[in-house]
C-alpha positions as CSV (number, residue, x, y, z in Angstrom):
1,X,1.9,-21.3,12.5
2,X,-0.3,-24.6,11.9
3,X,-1.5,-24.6,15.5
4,X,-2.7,-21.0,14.8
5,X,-4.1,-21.4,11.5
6,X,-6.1,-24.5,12.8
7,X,-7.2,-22.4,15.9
8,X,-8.3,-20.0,13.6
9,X,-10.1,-22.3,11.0
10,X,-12.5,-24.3,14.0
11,X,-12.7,-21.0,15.9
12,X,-15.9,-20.8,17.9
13,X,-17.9,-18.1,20.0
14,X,-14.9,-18.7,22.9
15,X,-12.3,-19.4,20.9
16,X,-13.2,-15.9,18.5
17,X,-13.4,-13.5,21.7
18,X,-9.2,-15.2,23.0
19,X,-8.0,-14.3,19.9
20,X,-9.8,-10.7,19.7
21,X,-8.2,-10.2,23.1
22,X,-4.9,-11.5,22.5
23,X,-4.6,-9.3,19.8
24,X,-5.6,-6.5,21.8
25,X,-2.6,-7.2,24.2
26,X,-0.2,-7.4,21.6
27,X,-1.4,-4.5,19.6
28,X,-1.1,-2.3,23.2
29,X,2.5,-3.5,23.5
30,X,2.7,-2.4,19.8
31,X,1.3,1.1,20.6
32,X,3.9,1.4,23.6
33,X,6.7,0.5,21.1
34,X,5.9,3.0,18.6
35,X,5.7,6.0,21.2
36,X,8.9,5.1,22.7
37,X,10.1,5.7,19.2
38,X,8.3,8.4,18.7
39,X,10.2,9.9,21.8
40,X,13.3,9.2,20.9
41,X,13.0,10.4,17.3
42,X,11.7,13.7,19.0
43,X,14.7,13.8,20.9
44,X,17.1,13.7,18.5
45,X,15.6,16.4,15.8
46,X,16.6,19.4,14.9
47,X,15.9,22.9,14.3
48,X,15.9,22.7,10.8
49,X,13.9,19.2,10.6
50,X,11.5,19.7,13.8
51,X,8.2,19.8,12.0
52,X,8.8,17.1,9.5
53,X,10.1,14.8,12.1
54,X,6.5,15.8,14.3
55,X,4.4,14.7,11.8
56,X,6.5,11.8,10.8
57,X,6.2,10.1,14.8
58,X,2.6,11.6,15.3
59,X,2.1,8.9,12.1
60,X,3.5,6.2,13.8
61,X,0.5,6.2,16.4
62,X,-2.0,6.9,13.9
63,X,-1.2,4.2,11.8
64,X,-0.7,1.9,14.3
65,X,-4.1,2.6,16.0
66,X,-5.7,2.6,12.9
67,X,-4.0,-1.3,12.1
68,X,-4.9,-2.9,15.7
69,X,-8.7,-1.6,14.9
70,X,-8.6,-3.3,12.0
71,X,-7.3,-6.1,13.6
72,X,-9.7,-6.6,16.1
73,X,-12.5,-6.0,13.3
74,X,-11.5,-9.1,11.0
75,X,-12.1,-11.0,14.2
76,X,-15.7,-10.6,14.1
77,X,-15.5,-12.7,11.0
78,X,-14.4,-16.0,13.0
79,X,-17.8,-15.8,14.7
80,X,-20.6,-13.5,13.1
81,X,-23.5,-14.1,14.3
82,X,-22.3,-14.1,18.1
83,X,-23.6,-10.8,20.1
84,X,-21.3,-11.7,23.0
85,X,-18.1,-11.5,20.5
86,X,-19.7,-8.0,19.1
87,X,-19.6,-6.4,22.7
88,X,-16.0,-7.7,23.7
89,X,-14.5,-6.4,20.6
90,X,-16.4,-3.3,21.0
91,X,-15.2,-3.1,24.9
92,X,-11.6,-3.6,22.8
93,X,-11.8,-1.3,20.0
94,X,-12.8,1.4,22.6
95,X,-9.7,0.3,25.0
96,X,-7.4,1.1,22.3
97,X,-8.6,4.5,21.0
98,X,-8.4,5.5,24.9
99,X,-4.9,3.8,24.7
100,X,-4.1,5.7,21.5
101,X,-5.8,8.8,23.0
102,X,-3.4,8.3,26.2
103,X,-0.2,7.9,24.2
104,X,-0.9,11.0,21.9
105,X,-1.5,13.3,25.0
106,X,2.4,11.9,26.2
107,X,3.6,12.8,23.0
108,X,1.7,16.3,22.5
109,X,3.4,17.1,25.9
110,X,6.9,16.1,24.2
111,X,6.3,18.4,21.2
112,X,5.5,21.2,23.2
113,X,8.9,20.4,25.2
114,X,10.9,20.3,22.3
115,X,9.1,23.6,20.5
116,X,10.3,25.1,23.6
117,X,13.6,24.2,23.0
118,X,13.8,25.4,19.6
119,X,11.8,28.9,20.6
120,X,9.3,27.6,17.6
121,X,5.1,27.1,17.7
122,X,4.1,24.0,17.8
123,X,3.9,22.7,14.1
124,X,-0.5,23.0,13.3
125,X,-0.1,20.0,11.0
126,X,-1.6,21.5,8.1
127,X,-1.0,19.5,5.0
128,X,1.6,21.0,2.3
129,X,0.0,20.9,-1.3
130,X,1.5,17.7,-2.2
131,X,0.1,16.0,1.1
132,X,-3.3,17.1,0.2
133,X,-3.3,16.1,-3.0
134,X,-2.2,12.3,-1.7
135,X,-4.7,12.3,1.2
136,X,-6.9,12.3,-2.1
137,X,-5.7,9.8,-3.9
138,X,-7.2,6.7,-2.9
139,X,-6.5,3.7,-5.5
140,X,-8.3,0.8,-5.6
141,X,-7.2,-2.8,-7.2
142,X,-8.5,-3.3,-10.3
143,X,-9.8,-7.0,-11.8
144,X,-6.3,-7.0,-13.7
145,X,-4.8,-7.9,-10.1
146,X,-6.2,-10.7,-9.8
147,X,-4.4,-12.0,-12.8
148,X,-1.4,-10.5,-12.3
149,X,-1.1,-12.1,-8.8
150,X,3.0,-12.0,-7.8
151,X,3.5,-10.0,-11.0
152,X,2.5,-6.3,-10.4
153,X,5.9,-5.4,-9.6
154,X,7.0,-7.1,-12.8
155,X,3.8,-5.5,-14.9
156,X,5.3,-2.1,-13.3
157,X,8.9,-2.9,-14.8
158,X,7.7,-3.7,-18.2
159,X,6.2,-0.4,-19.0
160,X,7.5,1.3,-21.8
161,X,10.7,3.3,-20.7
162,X,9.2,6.6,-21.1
163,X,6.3,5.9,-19.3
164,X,8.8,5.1,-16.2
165,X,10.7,7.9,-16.2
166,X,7.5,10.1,-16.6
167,X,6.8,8.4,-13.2
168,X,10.2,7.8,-11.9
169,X,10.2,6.8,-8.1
170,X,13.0,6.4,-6.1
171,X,13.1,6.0,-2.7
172,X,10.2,3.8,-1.5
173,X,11.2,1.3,2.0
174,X,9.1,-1.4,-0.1
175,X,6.8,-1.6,-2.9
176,X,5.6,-5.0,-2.4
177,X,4.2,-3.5,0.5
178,X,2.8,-0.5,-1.4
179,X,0.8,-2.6,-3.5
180,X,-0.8,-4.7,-0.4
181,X,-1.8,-1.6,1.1
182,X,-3.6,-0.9,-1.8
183,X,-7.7,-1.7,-0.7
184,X,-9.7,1.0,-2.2
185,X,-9.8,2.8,1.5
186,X,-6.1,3.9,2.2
187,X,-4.9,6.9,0.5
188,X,-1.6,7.3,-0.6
189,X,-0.8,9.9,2.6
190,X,-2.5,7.1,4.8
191,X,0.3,4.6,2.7
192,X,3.4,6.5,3.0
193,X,3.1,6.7,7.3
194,X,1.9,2.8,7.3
195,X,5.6,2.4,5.5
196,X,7.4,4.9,7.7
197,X,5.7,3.3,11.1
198,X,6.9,-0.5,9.2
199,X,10.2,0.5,7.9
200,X,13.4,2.6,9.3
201,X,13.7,3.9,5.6
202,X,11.5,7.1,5.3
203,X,9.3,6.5,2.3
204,X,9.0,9.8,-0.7
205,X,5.9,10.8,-0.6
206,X,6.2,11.8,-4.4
207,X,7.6,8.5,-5.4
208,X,4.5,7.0,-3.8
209,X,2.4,8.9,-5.7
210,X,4.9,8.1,-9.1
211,X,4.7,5.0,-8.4
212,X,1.1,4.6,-8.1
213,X,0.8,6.1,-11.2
214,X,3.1,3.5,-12.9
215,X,0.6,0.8,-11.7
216,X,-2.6,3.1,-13.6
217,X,0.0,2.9,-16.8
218,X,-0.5,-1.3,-16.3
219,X,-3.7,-1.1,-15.4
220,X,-4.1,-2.6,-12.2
221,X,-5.6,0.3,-10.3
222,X,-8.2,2.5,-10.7
C-alpha cells in the first residue's frame, strides 16, 4: 500500500499512463467476473422471480462499467496537462464500453434463453413507480458532512424516534457504503445496483430511499 501510494504521489506523464492501464486490466477482469455472475444467477431464477433477477444482473455490468470509467478518469489527475495521457485513457475508456458492450450482447443472448424457457417476453426494463421515483432522487452532501466526518451513521441514530420510524429502513447490505456513494451524481437507483453488484445481500430499494431521507432529517444532504 506505501509503494503504491508513493507511486501515486511522484506519478509522472509515464508513470500516469501504467497506472491508467493497469487499471484497465483489472477492471476487464472485473467486468468478466461480474457476467459470469450474472450467468449463473440467470441460471438459477425462477418463473416467479425471472424479471427481477434480469434487471438485478443487467445492474451488475452497468455499474461496474460505469466504476472502471470513473476509474480511469481520476487518473488524468496524476498528470493533467499531458495530451499523451488524455489519448491513452481515451483509447481505454473506449476499450471498456466495447468490453461492456461485448459482455451485455452475451448476457442479452442468455435472457432470451431463459425467457424461452419460461415461455415469457423478455422483461422491457421499464422502471416500476418506485424505481422512477429513485432514478430521481439524486442527494448531494451537504457542508454538515464535513463536520460530521465518521459520525453520519451516528447523526442518523440520534434522530428523534419518530422521525426513524417515519423512515424506517431495514434491509440495506451496508450503509456506510450508502453514504460514500453519496456525490451529488448517483441516484439512489444508480446506489442500490452499486450495492447489489458490491454485496451478496440484495439491498431494499425503499430502505434506500428511507434511509436517505433519515440523513435530510440530520441535515447532511440536500
Amino acid at each position: 500500500a506505501a509503494a503504491g501510494a508513493y507511486n501515486i504521489a511522484s506519478a509522472n506523464e509515464n508513470m500516469a499512463a501504467s497506472i491508467a492501464e493497469t487499471s484497465f486490466s483489472y477492471g476487464a477482469k472485473r467486468m468478466g467476473i461480474e457476467l459470469a455472475r450474472a450467468l449463473d444467477e440467470l441460471k438459477s431464477a425462477g418463473n416467479e422471480n425471472f424479471e427481477v433477477t434480469v434487471k438485478k444482473v443487467k445492474g451488475y455490468l452497468e455499474t461496474t462499467c460505469k466504476n472502471e470509467l470513473s476509474t480511469l478518469n481520476s487518473t488524468l489527475e496524476l498528470a493533467p496537462a499531458s495530451k499523451a495521457l488524455q489519448n491513452q485513457v481515451a483509447v481505454l475508456r473506449e476499450s471498456m464500453k466495447q468490453l461492456y458492450q461485448a459482455n451485455t450482447t452475451v448476457l442479452e443472448s442468455k435472457i432470451k434463453i431463459a425467457a424461452a424457457k419460461f415461455q415469457v417476453k423478455v422483461p422491457a426494463g421499464k422502471l416500476l413507480k418506485l424505481e422512477k421515483q429513485a432514478s430521481e432522487l439524486v442527494p448531494k452532501p451537504s457542508s454538515k458532512v464535513k463536520t460530521a466526518g465518521y459520525g453520519i451513521e451516528r447523526s442518523v441514530r440520534e434522530l428523534p424516534k419518530e422521525t426513524r420510524e417515519q423512515f424506517a429502513y431495514k434491509s440495506i447490505a451496508s450503509t456506510s457504503e450508502l453514504c460514500a456513494l453519496i456525490n451529488g451524481k448517483n441516484s439512489a437507483l444508480d446506489m442500490k445496483k452499486m450495492l447489489d453488484t458490491q454485496y451478496r445481500r440484495e439491498s431494499d430499494l425503499q430502505s434506500i430511499i428511507n434511509y436517505l431521507m433519515l440523513l435530510k432529517e440530520a441535515g447532511l444532504v440536500e
